[in-house]
C-alpha positions in Angstrom: 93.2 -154.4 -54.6 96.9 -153.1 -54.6 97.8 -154.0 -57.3 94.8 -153.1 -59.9 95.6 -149.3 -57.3 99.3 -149.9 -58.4 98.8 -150.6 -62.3 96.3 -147.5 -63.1 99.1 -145.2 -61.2 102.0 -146.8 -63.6 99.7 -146.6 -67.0 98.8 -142.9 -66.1 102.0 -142.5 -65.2 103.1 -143.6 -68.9 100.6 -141.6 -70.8 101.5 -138.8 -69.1 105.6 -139.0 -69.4 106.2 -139.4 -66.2 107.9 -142.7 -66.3 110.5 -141.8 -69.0 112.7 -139.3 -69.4 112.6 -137.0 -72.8 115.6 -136.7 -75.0 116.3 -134.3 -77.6 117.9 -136.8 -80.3 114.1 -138.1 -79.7 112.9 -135.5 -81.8 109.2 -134.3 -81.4 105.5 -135.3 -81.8 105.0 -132.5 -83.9 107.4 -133.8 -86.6 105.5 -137.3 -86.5 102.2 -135.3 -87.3 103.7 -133.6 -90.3 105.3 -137.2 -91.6 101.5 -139.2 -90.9 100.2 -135.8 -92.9 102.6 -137.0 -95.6 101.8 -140.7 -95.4 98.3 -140.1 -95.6 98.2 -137.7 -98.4 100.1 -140.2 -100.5 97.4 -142.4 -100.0 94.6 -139.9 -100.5 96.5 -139.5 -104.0 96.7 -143.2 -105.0 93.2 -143.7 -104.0 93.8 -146.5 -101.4 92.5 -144.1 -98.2 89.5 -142.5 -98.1 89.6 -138.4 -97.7 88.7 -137.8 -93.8 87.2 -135.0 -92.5 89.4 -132.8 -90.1 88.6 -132.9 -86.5 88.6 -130.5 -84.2 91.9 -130.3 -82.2 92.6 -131.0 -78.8 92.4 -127.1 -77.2 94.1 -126.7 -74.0 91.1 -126.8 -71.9 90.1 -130.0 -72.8 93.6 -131.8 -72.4 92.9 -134.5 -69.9 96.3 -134.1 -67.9 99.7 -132.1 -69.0 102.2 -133.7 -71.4 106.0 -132.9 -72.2 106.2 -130.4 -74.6 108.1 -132.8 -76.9 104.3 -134.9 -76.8 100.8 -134.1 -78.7 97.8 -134.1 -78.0 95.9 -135.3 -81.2 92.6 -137.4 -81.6 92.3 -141.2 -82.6 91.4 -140.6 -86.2 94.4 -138.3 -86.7 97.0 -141.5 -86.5 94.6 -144.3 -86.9 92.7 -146.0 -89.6 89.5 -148.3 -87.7 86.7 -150.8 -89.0 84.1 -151.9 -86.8 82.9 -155.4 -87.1 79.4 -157.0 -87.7 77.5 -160.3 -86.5 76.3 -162.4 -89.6 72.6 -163.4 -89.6 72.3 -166.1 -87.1 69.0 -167.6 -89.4 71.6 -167.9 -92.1 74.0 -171.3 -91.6 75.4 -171.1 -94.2 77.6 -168.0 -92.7 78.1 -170.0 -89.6 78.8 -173.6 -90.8 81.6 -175.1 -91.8 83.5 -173.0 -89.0 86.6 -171.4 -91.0 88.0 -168.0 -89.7 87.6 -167.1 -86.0 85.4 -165.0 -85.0 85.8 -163.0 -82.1 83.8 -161.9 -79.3 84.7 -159.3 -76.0 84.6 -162.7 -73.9 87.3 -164.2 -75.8 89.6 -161.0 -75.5 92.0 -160.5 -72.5 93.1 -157.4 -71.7 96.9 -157.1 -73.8 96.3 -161.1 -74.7 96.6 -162.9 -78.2 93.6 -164.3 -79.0 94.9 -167.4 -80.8 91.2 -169.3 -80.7 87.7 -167.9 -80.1 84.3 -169.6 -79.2 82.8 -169.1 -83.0 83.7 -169.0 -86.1 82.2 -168.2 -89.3 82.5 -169.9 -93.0 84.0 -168.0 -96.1 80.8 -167.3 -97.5 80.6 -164.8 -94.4 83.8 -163.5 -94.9 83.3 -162.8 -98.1 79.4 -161.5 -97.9 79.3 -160.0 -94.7 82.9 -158.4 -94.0 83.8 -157.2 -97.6 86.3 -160.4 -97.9 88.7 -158.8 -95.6 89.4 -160.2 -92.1 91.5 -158.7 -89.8 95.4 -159.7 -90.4 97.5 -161.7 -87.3 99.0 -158.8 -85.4 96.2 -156.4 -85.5 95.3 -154.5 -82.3 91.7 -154.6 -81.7 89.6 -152.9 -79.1 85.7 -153.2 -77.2 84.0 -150.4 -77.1 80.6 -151.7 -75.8 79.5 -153.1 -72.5 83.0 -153.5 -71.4 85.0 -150.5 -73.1 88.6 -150.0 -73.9 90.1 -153.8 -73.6 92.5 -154.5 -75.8 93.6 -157.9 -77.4 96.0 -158.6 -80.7 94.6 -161.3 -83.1 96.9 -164.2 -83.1 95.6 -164.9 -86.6 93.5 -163.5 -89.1 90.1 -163.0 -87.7 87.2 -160.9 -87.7 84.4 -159.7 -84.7 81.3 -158.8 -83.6 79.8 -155.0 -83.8 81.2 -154.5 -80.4 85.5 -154.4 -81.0 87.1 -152.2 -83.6 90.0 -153.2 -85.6 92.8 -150.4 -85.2 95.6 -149.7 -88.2 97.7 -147.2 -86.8 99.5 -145.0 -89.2 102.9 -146.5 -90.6 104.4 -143.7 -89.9 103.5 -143.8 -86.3 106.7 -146.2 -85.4 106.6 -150.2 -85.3 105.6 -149.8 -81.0 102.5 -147.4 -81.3 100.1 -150.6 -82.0 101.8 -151.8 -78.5 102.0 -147.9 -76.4 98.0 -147.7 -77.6 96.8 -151.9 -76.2 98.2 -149.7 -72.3 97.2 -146.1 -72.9 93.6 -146.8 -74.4 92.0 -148.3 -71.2 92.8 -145.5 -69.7 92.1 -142.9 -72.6 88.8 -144.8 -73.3 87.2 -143.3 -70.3 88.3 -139.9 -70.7 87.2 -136.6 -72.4 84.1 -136.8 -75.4 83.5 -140.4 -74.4 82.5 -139.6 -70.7 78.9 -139.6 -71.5 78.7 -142.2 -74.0 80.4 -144.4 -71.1 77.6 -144.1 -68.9 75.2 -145.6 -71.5 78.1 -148.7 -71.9 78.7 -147.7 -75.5 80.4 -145.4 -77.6 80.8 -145.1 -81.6 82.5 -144.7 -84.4 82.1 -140.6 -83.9 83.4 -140.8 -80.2 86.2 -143.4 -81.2 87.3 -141.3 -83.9 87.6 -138.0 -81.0 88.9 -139.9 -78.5 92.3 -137.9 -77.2 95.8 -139.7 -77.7 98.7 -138.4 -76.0 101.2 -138.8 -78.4 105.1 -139.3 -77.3 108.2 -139.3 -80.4 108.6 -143.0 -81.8 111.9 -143.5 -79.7 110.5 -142.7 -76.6 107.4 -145.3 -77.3 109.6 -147.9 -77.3 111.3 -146.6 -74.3 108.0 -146.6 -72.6 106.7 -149.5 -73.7 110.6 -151.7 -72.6 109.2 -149.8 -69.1 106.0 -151.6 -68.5 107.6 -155.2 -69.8 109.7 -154.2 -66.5 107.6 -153.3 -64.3 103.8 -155.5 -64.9 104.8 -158.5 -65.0 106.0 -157.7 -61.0 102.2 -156.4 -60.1 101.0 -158.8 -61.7 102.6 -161.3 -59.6 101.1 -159.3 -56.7 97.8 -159.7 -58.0 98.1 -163.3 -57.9 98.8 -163.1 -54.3 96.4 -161.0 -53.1 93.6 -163.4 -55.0 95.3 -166.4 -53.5 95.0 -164.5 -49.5 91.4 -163.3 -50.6 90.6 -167.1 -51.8 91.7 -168.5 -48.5 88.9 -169.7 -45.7 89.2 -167.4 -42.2 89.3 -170.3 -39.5 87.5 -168.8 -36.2 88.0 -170.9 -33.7 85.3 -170.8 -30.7 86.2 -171.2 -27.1 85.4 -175.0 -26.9 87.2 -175.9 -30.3 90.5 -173.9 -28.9 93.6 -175.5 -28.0 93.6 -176.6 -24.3 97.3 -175.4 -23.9 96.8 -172.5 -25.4 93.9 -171.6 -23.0 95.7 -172.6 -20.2 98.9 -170.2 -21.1 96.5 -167.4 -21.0 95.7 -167.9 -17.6 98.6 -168.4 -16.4 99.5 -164.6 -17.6 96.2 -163.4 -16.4 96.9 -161.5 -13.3 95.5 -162.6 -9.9 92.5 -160.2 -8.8 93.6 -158.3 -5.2 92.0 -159.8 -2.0 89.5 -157.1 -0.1 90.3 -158.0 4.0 86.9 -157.6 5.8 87.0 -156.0 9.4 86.2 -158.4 11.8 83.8 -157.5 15.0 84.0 -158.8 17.8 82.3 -161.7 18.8 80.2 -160.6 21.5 79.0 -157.8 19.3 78.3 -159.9 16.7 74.5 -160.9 17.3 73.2 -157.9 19.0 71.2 -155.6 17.3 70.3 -152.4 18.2 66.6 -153.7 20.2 68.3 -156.4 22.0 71.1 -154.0 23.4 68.1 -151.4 23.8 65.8 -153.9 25.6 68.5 -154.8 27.8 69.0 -151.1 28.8 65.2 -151.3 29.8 65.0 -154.4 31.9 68.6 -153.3 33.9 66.6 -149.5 34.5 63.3 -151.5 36.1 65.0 -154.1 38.4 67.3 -151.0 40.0 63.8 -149.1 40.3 62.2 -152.5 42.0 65.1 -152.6 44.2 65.1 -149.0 45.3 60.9 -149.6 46.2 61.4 -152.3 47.8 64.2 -150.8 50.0 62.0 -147.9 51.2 59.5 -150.3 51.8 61.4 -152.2 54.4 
């Protein structure tokens, strides 16, 4: 379709800084890097964040498409905290009964939807035995990464999932839009890089997630970006509506019986009238004869002269 053509070309076109323009009162990506550094170090020191290991960076070989310069090219793990979920023992009810906190599945996500109900649910006991006692808060970005890899949803409550989604906590000091700029750029970024070949066995994990490769604008020109799309999707997707109304329409063929009399009549009226061929006439009296009769008559007019001429010399 058009439109599905139209909104990969405006999402790469995003990612990529084409559809913005870059200021210098922006600042740089570079200088966000050093103040999630910071951040994270703080955090590192008060013992609420783990230590991570350091990831390899992004060299310039391996850069899926070119950037500004004012951009970066990190991984996921540099500016992201995730936590994959888990399915509770189905042969346990007491996890699944009474239903308490929503518990979401890749059917119930919509690609940039709130989910603000899911299908299941699970009790507190589950919530408290299975996911550590810590759902997922209202707001958070989550993201599949099985099956059907790279849609994005934002919980519309607080909620937990199934092994398939990760729950993504961007850095703070990534900017208030960066939850928003990642729900359009990791669709795209989700098939891209480390995580080709993991795609083609419908999975990744928590090693490929953490190396996927963010382009990463300034936090003033994320919200630029992201006041850009508001613009321009909610227009193609108003043409996608259209083109699935045309393609949900029957095609009518109507036959030469069932056609409009009228209809058929007005093209023959502009059909042009064949030429008339004029045959040669012959003549009448040549008309019958064939070639024996006219010889035969030759033959009988050549004996009665000869007859005549005998009988003449006779006398």
């Amino acid at each position: 379709m058009i439109a599905d053509r139209l909104r990969a070309a405006i999402l790469q076109a995003a990612i990529s800084g084409k559809l913005t323009d870059q200021r210098t009162e922006d600042g740089t990506a570079t200088e966000l890097l050093e103040q999630i550094k910071t951040e994270r170090a703080a955090l590192v020191k008060a013992k609420k964040l783990q230590k991570q290991k350091a990831l390899r960076p992004v060299t310039e070989q391996s850069q899926p498409f070119a950037i500004p310069t004012s951009w970066e090219w990190v991984r996921f793990q540099d500016v992201n905290q995730f936590r994959i979920g888990k399915t509770p023992k189905r042969a346990e009810p007491k996890f699944w009964s009474p239903s308490e906190v929503p518990w979401v599945s890749i059917s119930d996500m919509t690609q940039g939807g709130s989910i603000a109900s899911t299908k299941e649910g699970v009790s507190a006991a589950a919530i408290a035995e299975c996911f550590g006692g810590q759902p997922s808060p209202a707001g958070t970005l989550i993201m599949s990464f099985k099956l059907t890899i790279g849609r994005c949803s934002f919980l519309g409550r607080d909620a937990v999932h199934n092994e398939a989604i990760v729950s993504i906590f961007p850095a703070m000091s990534a900017g208030e839009s960066f939850s928003t700029y990642l729900s359009h750029a990791l669709p795209l970024l989700s098939q891209l890089g480390d995580s080709k070949a993991a795609i083609k066995g419908n999975t990744l994990n928590s090693e490929s997630i953490a190396n996927l490769p963010i382009p990463l604008p300034p936090p003033m020109e994320q919200e630029r970006i992201i006041a850009k799309l508001d613009e321009v999707l909610p227009l193609i997707d108003q043409l996608a509506e259209l083109e699935r109304e045309r393609a949900s329409r029957p095609r009518v063929r109507q036959s030469n019986r069932t056609r409009d009399p009228s209809s058929r009549h007005q093209r023959q009226a502009h059909r042009p009238t064949p030429r008339r061929r004029h045959r040669r006439r012959t003549p009448r009296n040549h008309q019958n004869r064939t070639p024996a009769t006219r010889k035969g008559g030759q033959n009988q007019k050549a004996e009665t002269t000869a007859t005549s001429g005998q009988n003449g010399r006779a006398l």
